[in-house]
C-alpha positions as CSV (number, residue, x, y, z in Angstrom):
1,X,90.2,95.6,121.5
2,X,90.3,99.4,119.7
3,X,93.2,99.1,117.5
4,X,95.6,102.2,116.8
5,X,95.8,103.6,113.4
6,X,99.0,101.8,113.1
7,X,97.8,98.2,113.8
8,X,94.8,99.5,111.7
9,X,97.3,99.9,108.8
10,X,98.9,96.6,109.1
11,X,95.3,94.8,108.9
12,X,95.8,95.7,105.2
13,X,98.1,93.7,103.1
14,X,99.3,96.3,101.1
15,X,100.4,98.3,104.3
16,X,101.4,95.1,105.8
17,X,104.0,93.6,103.3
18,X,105.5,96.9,102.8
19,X,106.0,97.7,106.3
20,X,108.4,100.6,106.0
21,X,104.9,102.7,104.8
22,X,102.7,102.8,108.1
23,X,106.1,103.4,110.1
24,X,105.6,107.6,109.5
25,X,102.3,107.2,107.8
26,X,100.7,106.3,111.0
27,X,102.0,109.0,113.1
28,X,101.2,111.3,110.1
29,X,97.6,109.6,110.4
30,X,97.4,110.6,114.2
31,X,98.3,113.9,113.7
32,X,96.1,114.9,111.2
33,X,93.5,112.9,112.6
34,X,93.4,115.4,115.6
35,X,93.4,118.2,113.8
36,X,90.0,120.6,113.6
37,X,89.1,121.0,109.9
38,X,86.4,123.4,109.0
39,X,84.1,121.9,106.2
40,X,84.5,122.6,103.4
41,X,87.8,121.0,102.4
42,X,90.2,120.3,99.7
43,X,92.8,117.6,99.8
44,X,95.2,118.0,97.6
45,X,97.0,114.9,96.5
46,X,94.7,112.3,98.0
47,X,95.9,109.7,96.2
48,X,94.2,106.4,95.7
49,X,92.2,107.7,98.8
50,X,93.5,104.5,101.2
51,X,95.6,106.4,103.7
52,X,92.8,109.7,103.8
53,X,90.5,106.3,105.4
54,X,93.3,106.2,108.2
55,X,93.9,110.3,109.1
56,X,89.9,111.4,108.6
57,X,87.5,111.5,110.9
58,X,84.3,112.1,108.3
59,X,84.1,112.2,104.7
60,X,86.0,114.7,103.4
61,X,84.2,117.1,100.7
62,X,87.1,117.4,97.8
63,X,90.0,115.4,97.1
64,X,91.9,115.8,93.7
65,X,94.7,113.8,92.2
66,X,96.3,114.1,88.8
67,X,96.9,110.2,88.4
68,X,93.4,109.5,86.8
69,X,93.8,105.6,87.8
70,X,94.5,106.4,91.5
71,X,91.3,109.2,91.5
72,X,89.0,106.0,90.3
73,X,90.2,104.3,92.9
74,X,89.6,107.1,95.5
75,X,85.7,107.6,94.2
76,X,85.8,103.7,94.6
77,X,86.8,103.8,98.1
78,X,84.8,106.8,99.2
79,X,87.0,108.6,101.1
80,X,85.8,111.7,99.8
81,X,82.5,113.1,98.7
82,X,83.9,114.2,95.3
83,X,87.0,113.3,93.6
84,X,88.7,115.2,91.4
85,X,91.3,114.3,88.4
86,X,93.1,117.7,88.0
87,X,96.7,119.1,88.2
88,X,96.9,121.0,91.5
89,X,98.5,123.9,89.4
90,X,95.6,124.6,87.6
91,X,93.0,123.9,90.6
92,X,89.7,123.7,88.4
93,X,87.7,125.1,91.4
94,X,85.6,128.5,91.5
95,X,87.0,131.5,93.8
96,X,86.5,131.2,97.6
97,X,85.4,128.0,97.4
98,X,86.5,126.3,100.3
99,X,87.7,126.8,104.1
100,X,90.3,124.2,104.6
101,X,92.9,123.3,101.9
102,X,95.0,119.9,103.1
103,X,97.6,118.8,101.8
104,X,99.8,115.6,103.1
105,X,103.1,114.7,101.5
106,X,102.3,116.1,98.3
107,X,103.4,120.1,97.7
108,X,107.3,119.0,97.8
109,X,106.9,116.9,94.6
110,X,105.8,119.9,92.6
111,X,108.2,122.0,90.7
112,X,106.0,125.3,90.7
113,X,104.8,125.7,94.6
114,X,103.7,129.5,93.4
115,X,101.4,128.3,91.4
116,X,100.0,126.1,93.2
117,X,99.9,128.3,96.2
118,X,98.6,131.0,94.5
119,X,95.6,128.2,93.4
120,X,95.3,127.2,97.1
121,X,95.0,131.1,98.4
122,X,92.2,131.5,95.3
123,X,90.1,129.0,96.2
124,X,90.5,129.6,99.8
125,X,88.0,132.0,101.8
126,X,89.0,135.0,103.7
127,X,90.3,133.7,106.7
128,X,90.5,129.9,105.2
129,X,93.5,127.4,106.8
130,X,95.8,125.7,104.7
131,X,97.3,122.7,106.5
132,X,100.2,120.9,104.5
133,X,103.3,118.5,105.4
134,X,106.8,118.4,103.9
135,X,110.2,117.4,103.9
136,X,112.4,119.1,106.8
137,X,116.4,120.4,106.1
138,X,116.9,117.3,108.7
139,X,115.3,114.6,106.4
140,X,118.3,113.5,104.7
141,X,120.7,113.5,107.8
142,X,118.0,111.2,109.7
143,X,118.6,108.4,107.4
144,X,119.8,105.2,107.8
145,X,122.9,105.4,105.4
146,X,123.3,108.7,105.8
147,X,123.8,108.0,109.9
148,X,125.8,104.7,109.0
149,X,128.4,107.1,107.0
150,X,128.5,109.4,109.8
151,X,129.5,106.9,112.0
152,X,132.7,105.9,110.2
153,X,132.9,109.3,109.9
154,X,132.4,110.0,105.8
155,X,130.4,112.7,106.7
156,X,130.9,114.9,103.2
157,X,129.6,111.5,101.9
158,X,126.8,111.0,104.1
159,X,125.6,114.4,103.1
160,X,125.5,113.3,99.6
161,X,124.0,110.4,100.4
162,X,121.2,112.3,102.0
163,X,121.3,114.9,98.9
164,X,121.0,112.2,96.6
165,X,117.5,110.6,98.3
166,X,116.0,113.5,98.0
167,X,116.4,114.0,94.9
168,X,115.5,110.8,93.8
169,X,112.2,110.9,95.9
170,X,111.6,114.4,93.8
171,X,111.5,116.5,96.9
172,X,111.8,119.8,95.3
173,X,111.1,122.3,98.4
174,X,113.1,121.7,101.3
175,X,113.5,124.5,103.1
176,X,113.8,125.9,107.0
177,X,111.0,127.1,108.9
178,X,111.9,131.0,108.1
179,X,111.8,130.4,104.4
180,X,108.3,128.3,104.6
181,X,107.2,131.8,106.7
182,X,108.3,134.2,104.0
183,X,107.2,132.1,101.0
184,X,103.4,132.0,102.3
185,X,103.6,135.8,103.8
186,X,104.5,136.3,100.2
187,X,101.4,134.5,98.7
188,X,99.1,135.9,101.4
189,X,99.2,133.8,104.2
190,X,99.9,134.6,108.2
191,X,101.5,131.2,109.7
192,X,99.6,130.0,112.7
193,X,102.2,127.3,113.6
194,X,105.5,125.3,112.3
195,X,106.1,122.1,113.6
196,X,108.4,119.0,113.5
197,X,107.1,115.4,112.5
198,X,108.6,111.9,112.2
199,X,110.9,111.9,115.1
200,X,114.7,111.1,113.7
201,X,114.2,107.5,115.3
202,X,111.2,107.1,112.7
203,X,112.9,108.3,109.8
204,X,115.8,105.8,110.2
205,X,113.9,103.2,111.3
206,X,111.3,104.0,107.8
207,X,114.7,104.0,105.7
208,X,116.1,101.0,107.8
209,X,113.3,98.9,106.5
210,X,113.8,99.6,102.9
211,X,117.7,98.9,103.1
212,X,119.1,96.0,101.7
213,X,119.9,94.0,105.0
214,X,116.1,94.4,106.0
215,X,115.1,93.0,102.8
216,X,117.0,90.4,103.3
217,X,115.2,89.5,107.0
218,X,112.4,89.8,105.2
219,X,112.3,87.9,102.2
220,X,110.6,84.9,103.3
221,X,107.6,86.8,103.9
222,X,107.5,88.6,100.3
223,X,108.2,85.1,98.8
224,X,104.9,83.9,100.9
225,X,102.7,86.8,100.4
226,X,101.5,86.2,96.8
227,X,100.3,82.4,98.4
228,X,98.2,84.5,100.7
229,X,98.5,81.9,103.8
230,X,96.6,83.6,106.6
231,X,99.3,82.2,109.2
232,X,102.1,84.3,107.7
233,X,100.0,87.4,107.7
234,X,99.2,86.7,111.2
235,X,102.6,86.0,112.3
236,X,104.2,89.0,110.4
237,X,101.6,91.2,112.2
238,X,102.0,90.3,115.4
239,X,105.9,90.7,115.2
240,X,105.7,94.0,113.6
241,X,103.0,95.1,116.4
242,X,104.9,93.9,119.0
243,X,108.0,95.9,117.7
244,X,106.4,98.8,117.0
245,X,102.8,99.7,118.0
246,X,103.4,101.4,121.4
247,X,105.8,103.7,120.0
248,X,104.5,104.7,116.6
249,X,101.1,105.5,119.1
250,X,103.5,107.5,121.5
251,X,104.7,109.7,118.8
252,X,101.4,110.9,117.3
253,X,100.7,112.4,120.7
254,X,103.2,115.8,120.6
255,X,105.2,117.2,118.2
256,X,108.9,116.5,118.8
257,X,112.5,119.0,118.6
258,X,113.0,118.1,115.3
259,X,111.7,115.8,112.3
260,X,112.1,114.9,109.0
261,X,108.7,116.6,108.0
262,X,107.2,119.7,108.6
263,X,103.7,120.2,109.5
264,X,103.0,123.8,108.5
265,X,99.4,125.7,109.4
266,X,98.7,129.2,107.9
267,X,95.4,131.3,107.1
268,X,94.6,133.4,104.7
269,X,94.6,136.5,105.2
């Protein structure tokens, strides 16, 4: 049976016993894993270099992490053809060195995005494609508690809530479409598309699964998964495939209204 990248996700424990993770990570996956990138590339925040096995169709020339343990890991893996340990503010990389800069869930936890997109446009040919996902202004409202407040109608509170989860995940650049357009015209870059990812449904169902109630359905199965029984794997997989799999697969195939990520394309220009 060919698997989708989502029931390829839950054949690993890790993924599978924090099943809130593949829930956007696999659409993500399918997304990028249809997109065209032009050799060489950069991938910027890769990471332990687990979830570039899922969204890559070949080896990927650079990646480059600052977390020196998770950049080990990533060499171990080989994900990549090179790994780097480097902050992606000071990109240790000669000019024009590459046509495809990548970067997945990563640019919105960096305080100085000039510097780091001035990095990307130096390393970037003429004419290079930086490809890069974020947070959307819709994130926050998409939640679970933030739609659980709305219903009762706390609606000042439910935008705090949201407010509040972003900031704690360190999302510093959340911003509309216009604004992503003028920051990169700024730094050099002509946008070749703006689109929406992680449907609303995905984003509450992704912060469903790490609210308390859920943890408390699933409890038994973190108590088990430390005895590694090979039944309880099995039976927590097929329950979560049978939920989900169709649907995650479903939304990896367009791009819908609105999202709680961006998926922004530009070139260099």
């Amino acid at each position: 049976m060919n698997k989708n990248i989502y029931q390829k996700m839950l054949d690993n424990r890790f993924y599978l016993y924090r099943p809130w993770i593949p829930i956007c990570k696999a659409i993500e996956a399918g997304i990028v894993k249809g997109l065209e990138l032009e050799p060489p590339v950069l991938d910027i925040g890769c990471g332990n270099g687990l979830f570039g096995t899922y969204c890559f169709r070949e080896k990927i020339d650079c990646g480059l992490d600052y977390d020196e343990n998770a950049v080990k890991e990533a060499r171990e893996r080989g994900t990549y053809k090179k790994v780097e340990a480097a902050d992606a503010r000071e990109l240790p990389f000669k000019d024009n060195s590459f046509k495809t800069v990548i970067s997945v869930c990563a640019l919105e936890h960096i305080p100085e995005l000039n510097k780091v997109l001035d990095g990307i446009s130096r390393v970037l040919v003429k004419g290079g494609r930086l490809v890069f996902t974020v947070p959307s202004e819709e994130f926050g409202d998409f939640l679970f508690g933030s739609r659980l407040l709305r219903i009762f109608g706390l609606r000042k509170i439910a935008k705090r809530y949201g407010d509040n989860k972003n900031s704690k995940s360190d999302h510093f650049h959340i911003y509309p479409p216009l604004e992503w357009r003028d920051i990169l015209e700024k730094k050099g870059f002509s946008i070749e598309s703006i689109d929406h990812i992680f449907p609303k449904e995905a984003v509450f169902l992704w912060s469903f699964f790490h609210s308390f109630p859920f943890r408390i359905i699933f409890l038994p199965f973190r108590l088990l998964r430390d005895l590694r029984i090979r039944l309880v794997d099995n039976i927590l997989r097929a329950i979560l495939t049978g939920l989900l799999s169709c649907w995650i697969e479903g939304k990896t195939a367009r791009y819908p209204k609105d999202g709680g990520y961006l998926i922004i394309q530009a070139r260099k220009f």
